[in-house]
N, C-alpha and C positions, 0 to 999 in steps of 0.2 A: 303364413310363415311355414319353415320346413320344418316334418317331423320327423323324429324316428321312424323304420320300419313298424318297430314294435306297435309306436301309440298309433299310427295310419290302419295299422289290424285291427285295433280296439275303436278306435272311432269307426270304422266302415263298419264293424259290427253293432257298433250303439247306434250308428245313424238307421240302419236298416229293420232292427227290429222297432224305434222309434217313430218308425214310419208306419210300422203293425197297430202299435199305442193309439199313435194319432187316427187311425181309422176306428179301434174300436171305442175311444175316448166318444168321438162321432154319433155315438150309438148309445151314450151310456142314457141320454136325456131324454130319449122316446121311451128307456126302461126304466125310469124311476117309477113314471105313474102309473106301470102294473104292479100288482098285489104281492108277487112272488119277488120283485127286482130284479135288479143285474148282477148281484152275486156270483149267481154259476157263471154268466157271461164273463164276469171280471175272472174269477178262477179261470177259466179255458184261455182268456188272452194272455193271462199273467203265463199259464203252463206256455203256451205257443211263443211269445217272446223267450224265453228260456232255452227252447229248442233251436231257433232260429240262432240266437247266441252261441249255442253249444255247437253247431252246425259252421256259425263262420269259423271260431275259434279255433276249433279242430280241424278245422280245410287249412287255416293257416300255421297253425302251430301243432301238428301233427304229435301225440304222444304224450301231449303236456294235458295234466290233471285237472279233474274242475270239481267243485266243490259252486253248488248252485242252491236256492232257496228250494225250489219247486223239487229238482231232482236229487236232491242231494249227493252226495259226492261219488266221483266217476274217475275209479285209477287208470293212470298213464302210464307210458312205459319210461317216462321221462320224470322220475320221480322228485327231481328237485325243483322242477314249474307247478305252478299250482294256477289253475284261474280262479277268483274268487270273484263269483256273480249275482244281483238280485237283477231282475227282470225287472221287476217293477218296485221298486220301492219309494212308499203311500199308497196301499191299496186302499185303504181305508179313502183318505182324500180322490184316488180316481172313480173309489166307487159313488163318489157322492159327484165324481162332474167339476172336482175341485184341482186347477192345472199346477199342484202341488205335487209332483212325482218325481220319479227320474230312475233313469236305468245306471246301476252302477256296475262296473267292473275294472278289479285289481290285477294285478299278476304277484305272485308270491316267487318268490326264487328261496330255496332254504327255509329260512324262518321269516326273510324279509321283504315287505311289501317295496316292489320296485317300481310299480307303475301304476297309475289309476288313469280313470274314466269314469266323469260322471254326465249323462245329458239329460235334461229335461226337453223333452220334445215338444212339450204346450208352451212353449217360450222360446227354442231353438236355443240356449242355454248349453255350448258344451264347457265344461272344462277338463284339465288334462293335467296332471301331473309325471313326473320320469324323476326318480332317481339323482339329486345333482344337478338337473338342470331347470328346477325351476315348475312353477305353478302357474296356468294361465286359464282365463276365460276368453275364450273365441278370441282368441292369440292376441289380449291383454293380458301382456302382466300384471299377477296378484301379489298384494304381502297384508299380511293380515293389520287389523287396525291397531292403532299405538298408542290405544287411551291407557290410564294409568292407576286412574280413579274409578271403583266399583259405581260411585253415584252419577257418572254420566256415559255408563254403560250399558248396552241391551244386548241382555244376555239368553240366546234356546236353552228349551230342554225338553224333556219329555216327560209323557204324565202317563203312568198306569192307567190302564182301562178295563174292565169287568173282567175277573177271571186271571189277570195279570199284574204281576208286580206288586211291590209293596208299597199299599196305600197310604198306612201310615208314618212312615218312612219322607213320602214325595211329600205331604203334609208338612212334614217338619221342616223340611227341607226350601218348602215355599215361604214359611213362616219366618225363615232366616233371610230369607235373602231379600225380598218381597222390599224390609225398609229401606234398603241398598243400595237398590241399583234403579236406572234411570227407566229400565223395562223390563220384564219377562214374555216372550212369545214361545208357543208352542204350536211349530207346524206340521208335524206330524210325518215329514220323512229324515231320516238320520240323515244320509247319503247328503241332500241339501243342506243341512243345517252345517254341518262341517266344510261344506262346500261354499256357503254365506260365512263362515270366520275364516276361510282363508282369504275370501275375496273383499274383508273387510266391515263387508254389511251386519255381523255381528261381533261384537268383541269376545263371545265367552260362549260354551256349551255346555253341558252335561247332560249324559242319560244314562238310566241302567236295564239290566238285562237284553243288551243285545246280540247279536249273532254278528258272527265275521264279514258277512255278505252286507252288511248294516253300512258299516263303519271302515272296509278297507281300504277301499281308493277314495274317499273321503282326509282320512288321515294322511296320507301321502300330500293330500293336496295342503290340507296345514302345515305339513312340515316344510315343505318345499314353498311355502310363502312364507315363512319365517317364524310361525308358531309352535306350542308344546301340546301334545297329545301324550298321556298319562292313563292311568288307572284310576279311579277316586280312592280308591282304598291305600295305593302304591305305588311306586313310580313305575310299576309293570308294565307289562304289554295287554291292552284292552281286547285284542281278540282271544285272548285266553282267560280275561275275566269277563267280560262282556258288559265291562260298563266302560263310561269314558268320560273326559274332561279338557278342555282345550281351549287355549286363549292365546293373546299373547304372553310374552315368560313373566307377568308382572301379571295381568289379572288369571292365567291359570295357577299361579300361587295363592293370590288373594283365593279363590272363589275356593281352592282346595282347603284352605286353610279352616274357613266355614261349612263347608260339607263334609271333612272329612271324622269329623270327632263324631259326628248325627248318628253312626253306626257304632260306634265305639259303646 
């Protein structure tokens, strides 16, 4: 199908550092069974997709701002475009050889996310959302699922890990829902997980403390399949709190409704 200009930038940019991913993905399996691992190697590909990104981006959209995991943010002189990019998000899943990943990128215009891009290169997985026109995986349209009921729903999220976030908090919060609903999965990259309830394969999400590069062309792609992205705390906007919540408008009230007293 035909795209915008705009998303044709961002995909020929996702496809191409994807193509980086997939070669050093390649490599991760001969590094586990040394003693040291792949670590650094994963750090240096994750750095080099980021460049390679920051590189198409900027050839094509000259001026406009980026705001990246690895580099963090790089002013433009075009101060109301923003790119918002993670290179690789699931490092943790690529470091273990797990085809759980995906490269995302937003476009910010103002305050408002206009455009996404998310691909998974170990699955060939793109999806794509614009503004008004809709949310698509490999030019299927999406709209998110239209279950009703918490108990025959499977709902992501994400789980604190050593050093991060609050434990007892995600506890509580398992302990709620856990009787509920029909599953909990946690897969371990945000960018997917929002990208799986717009595409229906999950009814519901939640995570917190995340970063904008997490979550921005992710939520585009909910909205633009017909679902609600929120704050847990408040109907805000999740990249300035850095948690989030999203369903369709029936179980992101429900799942709010439960989670939302647990901090109270």
């Amino acid at each position: 199908m035909l795209h915008s200009a705009l998303i044709n930038v961002m995909v020929k940019a996702a496809r191409r550092a994807g193509r980086s991913l997939s070669r050093d993905l390649g490599e991760i399996e001969n590094l586990q069974v040394s003693l040291k691992g792949p670590a650094n190697f994963v750090s240096a590909a994750d750095r080099r997709a980021e460049e390679m990104l920051y590189a198409d981006l900027a050839k094509a959209r000259p001026g406009y701002g980026f705001i990246g995991e690895e580099g963090g943010r790089r002013e433009g002189a075009d101060k109301s475009h923003t790119w918002i990019v993670d290179p690789l998000d699931g490092t943790t899943n690529f470091l273990h050889g797990i085809p759980q990943f995906a490269i995302s990128i937003a476009l910010q215009r103002e305050d408002t996310v206009v455009a996404g891009v998310i691909y998974n290169p170990a699955t060939d997985e793109l999806y794509i959302a614009e503004r008004g026109k809709g949310a698509f995986l490999n030019d299927q349209r999406l709209r998110v699922a239209a279950r009703k009921e918490l108990k025959d729903c499977v709902i992501a999220c994400g789980l604190p890990h050593i050093g991060r976030g609050d434990h007892e908090l995600s506890r509580r919060e398992m302990a709620e829902l856990q009787p509920r609903v029909a599953g909990l999965r946690r897969f371990g990259a945000a960018s997917l997980d929002l990208a799986f309830v717009a595409a229906g394969r999950l009814d519901g999400y939640w995570e917190r403390n995340l970063k904008p590069w997490d979550m921005a062309a992710g939520m585009i792609l909910v909205r633009e399949a017909g679902g609600v992205v929120s704050d847990i705390q408040t109907p805000g906007d999740p990249l300035l709190s850095g948690d989030v919540i999203c369903g369709n408008e029936i179980i992101h009230a429900s799942l709010t409704k439960i989670l939302r007293p647990l901090t109270a």
